[in-house]
VMD Tcl script that builds the backbone (N, CA, C; Angstrom):
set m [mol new atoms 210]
animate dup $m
set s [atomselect $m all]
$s set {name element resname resid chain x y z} {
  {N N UNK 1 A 92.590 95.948 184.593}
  {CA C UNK 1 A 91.292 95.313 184.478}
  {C C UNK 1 A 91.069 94.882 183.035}
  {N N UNK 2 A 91.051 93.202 182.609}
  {CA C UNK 2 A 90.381 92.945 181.243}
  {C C UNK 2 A 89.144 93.995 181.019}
  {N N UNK 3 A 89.374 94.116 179.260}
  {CA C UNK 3 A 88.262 95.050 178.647}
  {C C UNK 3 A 87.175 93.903 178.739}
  {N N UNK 4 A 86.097 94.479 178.339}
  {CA C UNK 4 A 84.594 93.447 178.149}
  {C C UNK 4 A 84.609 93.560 176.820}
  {N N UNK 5 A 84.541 92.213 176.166}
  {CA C UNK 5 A 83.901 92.327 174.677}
  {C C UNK 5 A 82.272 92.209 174.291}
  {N N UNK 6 A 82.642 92.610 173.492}
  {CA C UNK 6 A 80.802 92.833 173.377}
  {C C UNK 6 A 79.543 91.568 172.681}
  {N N UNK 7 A 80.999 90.345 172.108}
  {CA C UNK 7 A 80.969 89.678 171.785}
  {C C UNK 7 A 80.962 88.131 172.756}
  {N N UNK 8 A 79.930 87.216 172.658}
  {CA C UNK 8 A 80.195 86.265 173.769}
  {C C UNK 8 A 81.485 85.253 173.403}
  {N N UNK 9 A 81.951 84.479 173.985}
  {CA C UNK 9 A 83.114 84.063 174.368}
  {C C UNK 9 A 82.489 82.960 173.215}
  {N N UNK 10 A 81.451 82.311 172.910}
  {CA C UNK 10 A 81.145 81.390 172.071}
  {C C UNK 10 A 81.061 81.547 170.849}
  {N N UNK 11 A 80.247 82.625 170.590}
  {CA C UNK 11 A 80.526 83.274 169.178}
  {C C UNK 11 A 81.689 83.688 168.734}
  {N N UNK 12 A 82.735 84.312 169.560}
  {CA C UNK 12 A 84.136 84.333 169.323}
  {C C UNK 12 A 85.005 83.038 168.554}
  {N N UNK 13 A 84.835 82.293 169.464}
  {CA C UNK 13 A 85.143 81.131 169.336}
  {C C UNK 13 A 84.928 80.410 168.126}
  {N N UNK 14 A 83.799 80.050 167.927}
  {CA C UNK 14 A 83.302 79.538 167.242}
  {C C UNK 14 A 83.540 80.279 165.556}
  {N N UNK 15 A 83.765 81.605 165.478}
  {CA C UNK 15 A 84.562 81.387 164.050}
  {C C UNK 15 A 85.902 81.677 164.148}
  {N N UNK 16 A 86.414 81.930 165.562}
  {CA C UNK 16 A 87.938 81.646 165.031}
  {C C UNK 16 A 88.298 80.395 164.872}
  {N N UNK 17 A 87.741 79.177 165.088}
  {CA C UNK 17 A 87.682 77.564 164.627}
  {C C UNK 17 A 87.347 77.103 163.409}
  {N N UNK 18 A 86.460 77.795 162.763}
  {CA C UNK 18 A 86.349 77.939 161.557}
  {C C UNK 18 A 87.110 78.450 160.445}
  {N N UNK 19 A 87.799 79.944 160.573}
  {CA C UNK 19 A 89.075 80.148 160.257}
  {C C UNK 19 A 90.316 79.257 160.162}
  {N N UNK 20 A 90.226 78.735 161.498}
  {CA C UNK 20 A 91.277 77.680 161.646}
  {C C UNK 20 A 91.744 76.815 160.842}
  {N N UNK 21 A 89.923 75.937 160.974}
  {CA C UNK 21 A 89.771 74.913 160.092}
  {C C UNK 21 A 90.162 74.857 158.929}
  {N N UNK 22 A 89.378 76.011 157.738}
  {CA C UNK 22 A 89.790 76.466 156.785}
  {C C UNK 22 A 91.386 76.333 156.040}
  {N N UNK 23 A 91.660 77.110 157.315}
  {CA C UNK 23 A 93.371 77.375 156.601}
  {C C UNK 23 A 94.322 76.046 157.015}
  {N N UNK 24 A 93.740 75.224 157.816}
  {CA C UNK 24 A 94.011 73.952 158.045}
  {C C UNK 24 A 93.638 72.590 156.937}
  {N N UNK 25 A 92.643 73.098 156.730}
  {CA C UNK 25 A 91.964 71.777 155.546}
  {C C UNK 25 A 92.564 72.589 154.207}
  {N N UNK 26 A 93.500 73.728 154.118}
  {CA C UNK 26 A 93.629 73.825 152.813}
  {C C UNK 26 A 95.198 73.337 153.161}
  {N N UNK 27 A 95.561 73.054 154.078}
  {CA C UNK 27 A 97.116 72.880 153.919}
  {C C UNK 27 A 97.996 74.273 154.123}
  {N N UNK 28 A 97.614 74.932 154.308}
  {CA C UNK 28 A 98.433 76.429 154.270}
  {C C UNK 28 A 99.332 76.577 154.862}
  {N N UNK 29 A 100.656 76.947 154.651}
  {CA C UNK 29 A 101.998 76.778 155.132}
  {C C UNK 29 A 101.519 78.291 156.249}
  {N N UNK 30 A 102.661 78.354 157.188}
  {CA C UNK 30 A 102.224 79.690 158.206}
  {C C UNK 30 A 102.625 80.401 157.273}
  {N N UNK 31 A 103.335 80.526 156.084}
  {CA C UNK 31 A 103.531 82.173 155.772}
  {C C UNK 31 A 102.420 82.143 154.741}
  {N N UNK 32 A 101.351 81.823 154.586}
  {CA C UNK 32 A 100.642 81.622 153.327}
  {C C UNK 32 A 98.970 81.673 154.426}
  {N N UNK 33 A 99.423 81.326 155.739}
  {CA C UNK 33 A 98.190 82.054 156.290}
  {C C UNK 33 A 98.363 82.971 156.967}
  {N N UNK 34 A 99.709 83.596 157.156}
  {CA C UNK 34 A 99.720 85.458 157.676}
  {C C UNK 34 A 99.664 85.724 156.643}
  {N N UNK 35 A 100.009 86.114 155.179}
  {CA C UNK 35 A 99.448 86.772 154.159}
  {C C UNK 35 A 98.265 86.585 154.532}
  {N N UNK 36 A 97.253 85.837 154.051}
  {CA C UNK 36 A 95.873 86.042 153.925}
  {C C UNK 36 A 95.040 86.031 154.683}
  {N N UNK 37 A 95.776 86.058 156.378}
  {CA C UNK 37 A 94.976 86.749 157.567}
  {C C UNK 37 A 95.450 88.147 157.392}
  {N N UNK 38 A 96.700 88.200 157.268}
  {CA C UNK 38 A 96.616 90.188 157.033}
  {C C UNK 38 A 96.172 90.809 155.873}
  {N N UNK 39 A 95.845 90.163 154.155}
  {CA C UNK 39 A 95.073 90.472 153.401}
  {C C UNK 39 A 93.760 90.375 153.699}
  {N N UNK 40 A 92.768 90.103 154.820}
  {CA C UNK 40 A 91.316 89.905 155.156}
  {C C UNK 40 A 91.610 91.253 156.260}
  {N N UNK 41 A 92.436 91.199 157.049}
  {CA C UNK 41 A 92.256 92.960 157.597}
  {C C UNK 41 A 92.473 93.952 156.699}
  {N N UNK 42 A 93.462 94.001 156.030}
  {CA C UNK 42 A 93.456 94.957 155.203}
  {C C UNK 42 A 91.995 95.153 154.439}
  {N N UNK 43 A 91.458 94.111 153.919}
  {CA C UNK 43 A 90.122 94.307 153.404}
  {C C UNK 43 A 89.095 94.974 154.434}
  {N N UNK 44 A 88.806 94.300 155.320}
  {CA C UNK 44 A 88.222 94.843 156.514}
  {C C UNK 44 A 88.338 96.680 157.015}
  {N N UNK 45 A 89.593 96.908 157.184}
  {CA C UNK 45 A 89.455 98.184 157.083}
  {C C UNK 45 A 89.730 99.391 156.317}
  {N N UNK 46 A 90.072 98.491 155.020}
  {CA C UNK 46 A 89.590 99.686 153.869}
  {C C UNK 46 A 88.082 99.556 153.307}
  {N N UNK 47 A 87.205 98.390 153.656}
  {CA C UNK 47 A 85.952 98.582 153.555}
  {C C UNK 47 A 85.048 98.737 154.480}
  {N N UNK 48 A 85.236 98.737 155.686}
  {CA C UNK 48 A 84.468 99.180 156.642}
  {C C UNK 48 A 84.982 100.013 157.541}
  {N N UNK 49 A 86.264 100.542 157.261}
  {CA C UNK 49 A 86.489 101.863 158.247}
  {C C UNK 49 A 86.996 103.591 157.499}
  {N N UNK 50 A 86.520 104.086 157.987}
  {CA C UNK 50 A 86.593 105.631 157.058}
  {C C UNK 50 A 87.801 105.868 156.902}
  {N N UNK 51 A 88.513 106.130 156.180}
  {CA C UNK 51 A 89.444 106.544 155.652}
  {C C UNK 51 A 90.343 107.415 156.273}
  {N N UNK 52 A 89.379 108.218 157.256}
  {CA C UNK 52 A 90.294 109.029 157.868}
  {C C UNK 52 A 90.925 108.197 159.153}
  {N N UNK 53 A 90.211 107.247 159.397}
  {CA C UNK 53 A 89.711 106.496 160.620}
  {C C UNK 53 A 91.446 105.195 160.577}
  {N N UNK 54 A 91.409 104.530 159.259}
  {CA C UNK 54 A 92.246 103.456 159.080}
  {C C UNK 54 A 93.840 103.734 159.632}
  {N N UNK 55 A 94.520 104.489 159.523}
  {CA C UNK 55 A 95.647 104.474 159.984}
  {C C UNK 55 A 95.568 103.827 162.016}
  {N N UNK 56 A 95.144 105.208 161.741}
  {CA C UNK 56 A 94.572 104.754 163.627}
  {C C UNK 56 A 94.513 103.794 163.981}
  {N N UNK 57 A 93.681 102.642 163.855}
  {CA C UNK 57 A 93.087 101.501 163.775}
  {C C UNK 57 A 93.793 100.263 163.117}
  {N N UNK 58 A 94.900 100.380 162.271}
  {CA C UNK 58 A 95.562 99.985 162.380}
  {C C UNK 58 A 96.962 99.660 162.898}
  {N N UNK 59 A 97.513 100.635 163.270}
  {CA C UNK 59 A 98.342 101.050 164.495}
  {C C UNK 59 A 97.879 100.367 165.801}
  {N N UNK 60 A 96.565 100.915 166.060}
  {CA C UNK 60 A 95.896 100.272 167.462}
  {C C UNK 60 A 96.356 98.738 167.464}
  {N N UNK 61 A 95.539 98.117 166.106}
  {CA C UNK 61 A 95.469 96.496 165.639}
  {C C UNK 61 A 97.116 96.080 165.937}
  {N N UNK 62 A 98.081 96.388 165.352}
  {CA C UNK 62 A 99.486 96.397 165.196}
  {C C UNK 62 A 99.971 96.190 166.473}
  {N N UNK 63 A 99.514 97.283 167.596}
  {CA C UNK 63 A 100.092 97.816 169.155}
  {C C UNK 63 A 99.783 96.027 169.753}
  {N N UNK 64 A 98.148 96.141 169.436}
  {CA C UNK 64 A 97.645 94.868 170.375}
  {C C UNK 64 A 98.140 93.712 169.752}
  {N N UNK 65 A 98.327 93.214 168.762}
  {CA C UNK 65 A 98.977 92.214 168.148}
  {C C UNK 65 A 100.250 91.734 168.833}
  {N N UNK 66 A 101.510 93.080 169.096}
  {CA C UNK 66 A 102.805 92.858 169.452}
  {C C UNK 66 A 102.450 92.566 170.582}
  {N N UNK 67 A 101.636 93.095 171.745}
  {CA C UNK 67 A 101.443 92.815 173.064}
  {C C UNK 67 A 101.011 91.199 173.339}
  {N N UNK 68 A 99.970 90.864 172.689}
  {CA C UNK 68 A 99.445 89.462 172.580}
  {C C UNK 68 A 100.722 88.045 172.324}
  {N N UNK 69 A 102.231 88.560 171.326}
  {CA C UNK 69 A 103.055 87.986 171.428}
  {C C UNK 69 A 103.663 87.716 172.178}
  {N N UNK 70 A 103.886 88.496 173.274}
  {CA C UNK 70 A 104.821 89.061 174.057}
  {C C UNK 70 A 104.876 88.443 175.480}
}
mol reanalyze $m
mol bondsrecalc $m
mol representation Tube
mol addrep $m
């Protein structure tokens, strides 16, 4: 059974297009926007997740990432 996000499908949307855009209107080669999509998580959860909390959570992030390739 898909999970429910808590987030609507539009608001989703709507800044991962923006992201997009961004790294699109700057020209960004793909290895120059996985650096600095995985330097904005890394920020993300060393500033908004507890410390004890981050490994976890990134592992989780990591698990679902490989699956989403796949």
């Amino acid at each position: 059974m898909p999970q429910q996000s808590r987030y609507s499908d539009s608001d989703f949307e709507a800044l991962m297009d923006k992201v997009i855009l961004t790294l699109e209107e700057n020209e960004a080669s793909r290895d120059l926007q996985l650096m600095v999509l995985g330097n904005v998580i890394t920020h993300i959860l060393n500033t908004q997740v507890p410390a004890a909390n981050r490994k976890a959570m990134a592992e989780q992030f990591a698990s679902v990432l490989q699956k989403s390739v796949n």
